[in-house]
Steps between C-alpha positions, in 0.01 A plus 500: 500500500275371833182551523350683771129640643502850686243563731467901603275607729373856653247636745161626324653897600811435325406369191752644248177535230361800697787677408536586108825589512636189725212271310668605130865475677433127590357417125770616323742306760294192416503609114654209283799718389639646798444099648728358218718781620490383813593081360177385603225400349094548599286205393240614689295721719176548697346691756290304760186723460424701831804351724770765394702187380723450191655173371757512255633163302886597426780340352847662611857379565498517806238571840758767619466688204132501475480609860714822367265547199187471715584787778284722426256319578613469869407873503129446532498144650659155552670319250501106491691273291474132404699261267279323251433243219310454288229249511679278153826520679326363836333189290820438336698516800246281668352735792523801622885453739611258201784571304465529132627102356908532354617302243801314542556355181496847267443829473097532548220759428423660864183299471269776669571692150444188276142471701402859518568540104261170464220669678567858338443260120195352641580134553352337753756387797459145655853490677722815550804279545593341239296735269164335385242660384282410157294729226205607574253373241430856385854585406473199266224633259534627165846455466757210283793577799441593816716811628817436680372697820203252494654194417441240810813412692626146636781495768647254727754699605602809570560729170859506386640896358754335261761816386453444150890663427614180668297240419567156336323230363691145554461225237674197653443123586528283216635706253769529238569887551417656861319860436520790692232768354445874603201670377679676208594189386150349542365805300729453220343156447242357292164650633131360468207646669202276607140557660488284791229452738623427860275321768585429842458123567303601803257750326164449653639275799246665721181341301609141595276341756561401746770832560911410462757634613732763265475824350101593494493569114226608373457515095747796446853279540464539081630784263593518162851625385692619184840358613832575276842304567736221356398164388613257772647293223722790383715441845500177472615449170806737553563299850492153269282280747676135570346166410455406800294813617122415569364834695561810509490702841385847569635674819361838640676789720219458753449258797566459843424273805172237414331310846601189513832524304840505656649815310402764274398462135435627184224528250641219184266311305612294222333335149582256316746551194228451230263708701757763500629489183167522289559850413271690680660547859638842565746703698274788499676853625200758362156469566181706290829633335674642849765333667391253768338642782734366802150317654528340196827399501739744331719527381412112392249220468392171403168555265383120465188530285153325525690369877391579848692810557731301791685387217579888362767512742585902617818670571672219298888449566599168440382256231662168517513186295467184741469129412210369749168620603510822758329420879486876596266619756299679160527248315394167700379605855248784356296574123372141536113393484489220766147310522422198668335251303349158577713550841828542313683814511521653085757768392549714167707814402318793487616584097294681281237769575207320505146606248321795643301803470373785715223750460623844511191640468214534660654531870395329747216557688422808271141642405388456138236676322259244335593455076801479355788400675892422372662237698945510423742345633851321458573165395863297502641148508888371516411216291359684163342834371125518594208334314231674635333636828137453602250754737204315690282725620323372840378138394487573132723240272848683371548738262793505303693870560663679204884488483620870498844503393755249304599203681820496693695180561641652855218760555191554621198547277263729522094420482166618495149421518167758453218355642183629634370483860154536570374396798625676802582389820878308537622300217890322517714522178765203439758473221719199413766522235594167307876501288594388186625160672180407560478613899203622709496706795285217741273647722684458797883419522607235671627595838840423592738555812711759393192678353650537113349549170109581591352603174178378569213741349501837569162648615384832569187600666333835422170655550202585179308797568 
């Protein structure tokens, strides 16, 4: 179906509303069952008030026969029509003559789809292509998981739509036994199911000063999941991994062409074999208890837990066993903090989440009545469960927050704090979270070039009155 906009217009004497009986004619013409009748489809209409014009928003197969379905309008006026888009498919296609972006690689999502379905859930779109967009801090309250409709989304590429009849995952590399696994055969395997917090690496990139460049997250790039698979080490004790194996490599359906590299690639990232093999990585294919969403990787995914989620590798096809450290784009060009230090040039992995928590409530800049006030928020940290979270109210020392619900070891951990403002006028609420490892959210990360990792102290100004 195409998507057109009809323009009819008529002199004031010939407006078909004068006439009952031509007036009721044209409604039930325009009715919605006779226009499924007809293959077409009305998505909108409106009447430019006092100008005797209408403008229609159709879908139909074809402009020839919506010109047939539309004749009777030609009885009272003229009768113009225009091919359209709509305004996700223009951003995703990149302007308004653009054509929408083709994968070569796989099968894809027609990405004006995968972005309109992101706005319809509420997310909030940075990039249209790849697919972006983060949680808006209200979708996060009150709940353990976040729903999969709200769930933030991290692309690179464009989004693969794997036929899950024909799909296979690939165990090879260092091996004893080579594996070739189809869903069924997934499903028939030992299953564990894990609640995992994933955060972008980048999440609240755009509070660095001085500005870098990258995605402009936010604090939303976070969401809590209930994720259900097989036990990473389940395929790789039926494989039978070799001595001599020291990483284990995750490939993805997606990628494509990358600047400044000389032919297309894909998404891999690897870990190291005792990284891997501690048990808790996942090949996840449900997610809150439904199968994978397919922005979320369906029909299969990495789930690497307390990690940056750049190691939760989507669409997963390949995993293979090599014997020397992996220099992939994803894995040694980018998800680095790089600082420069007494002049020299300092570089570390970007690993585990670091020790953070936001304030869910109150929202920003919103009014308060003076008294009693609850302050609640979320807390997580890759490196251990959280200790506690503390509330300072404007200069006032901390107060330690109440934990709300059991501690996780992969998710977050919800907090809260009643406290009473009095004095009205503006007043700034921050929260820091500290783990059971002993880590502090410091007031203000340390900036770095790729802008990773900024869990410096959330704060949240709002109004007493």
């Amino acid at each position: 179906m195409a998507l057109y906009v009809v323009r009819h217009q008529h002199a004031p004497d010939r407006c078909p509303a004068q006439d009952p009986a031509m007036g009721a004619m044209l409604l039930n013409h325009l009715s919605r069952p006779n226009v499924r009748q007809h293959g077409i489809n009305v998505q909108g209409e409106a009447v430019v008030q006092g100008e005797h014009t209408l403008y229609l928003i159709v879908d139909a197969t074809d402009e020839g026969r919506l010109r047939e379905f539309m004749q009777p309008f030609l009885m009272a006026g003229s009768l113009d029509i225009y091919p359209a888009s709509t305004c996700a498919r223009v951003v995703t296609s990149g302007g308004c003559a653009a054509p929408l972006p083709v994968s070569d690689l796989v099968p894809a999502l027609d990405p004006e789809d995968a972005c309109q379905r992101a706005i319809d859930s509420g997310l909030v779109v940075h990039r249209a292509h790849p697919l972006n967009c983060e949680t808006s801090i209200p979708a996060l309250i009150g709940g353990a998981i976040v729903p999969n409709p709200h769930f933030y989304v991290r692309n690179h590429f464009q989004i693969p739509d794997l036929d899950p009849a024909t799909f296979r995952l690939s165990v090879g590399g260092l091996v004893e036994r080579r594996l070739q696994l189809n869903l069924h055969d997934l499903h028939n395997l030992r299953s564990q199911t894990l609640t995992v917090t994933l955060e972008c690496a980048g999440n609240g990139r755009t509070l660095f000063n001085p500005p870098i460049a990258g995605e402009k997250w936010n604090l939303g790039a976070v969401s809590t999941a209930e994720w259900t698979g097989v036990p990473l080490g389940e395929i790789l004790d039926r494989a039978g991994v070799k001595p001599s194996a020291r990483e284990v490599l995750f490939r993805g359906a997606d990628g494509g062409p990358m600047e400044g590299l000389p032919a297309p690639i894909r998404f891999e990232r690897s870990l190291q074999l005792d990284q891997a093999g501690n048990g808790e990585v996942l090949l996840a294919y449900a997610m809150n208890g439904e199968p994978l969403p397919i922005e979320h990787g369906f029909p299969l995914r990495v789930i690497v837990p307390s990690w940056y989620a750049v190691a939760s590798v989507k669409w997963l096809t390949e995993i293979e066993l090599i014997d020397q450290p992996f220099h992939g784009h994803y894995q040694t060009d980018k998800y680095w903090y790089e600082w420069t230090r007494d002049g020299q040039s300092v570089r570390e992995p970007v690993t585990l989440q670091r020790v953070r928590a936001l304030i869910t409530e109150p929202a920003p800049d919103q009014e308060i009545p003076a008294g009693e006030v609850a302050v609640r928020g979320v807390a997580w940290s890759g490196a251990a469960p959280i200790g506690r979270v503390e509330v300072s109210v404007g200069s006032g020392g901390w107060q330690t927050a109440r934990l709300l619900n059991e501690r996780k070891r992969h998710g977050w951990q919800w907090w809260e704090l009643i406290t009473h403002l009095t004095t009205p006028g503006p007043v700034t609420l921050s929260a820091r979270a500290t783990d059971l490892a002993g880590r502090t959210q410091p007031a203000l990360a340390e900036w770095n070039r790729l802008g990773y990792g900024n869990n410096s102290i959330h704060q949240v100004p709002v109004r007493v009155v």
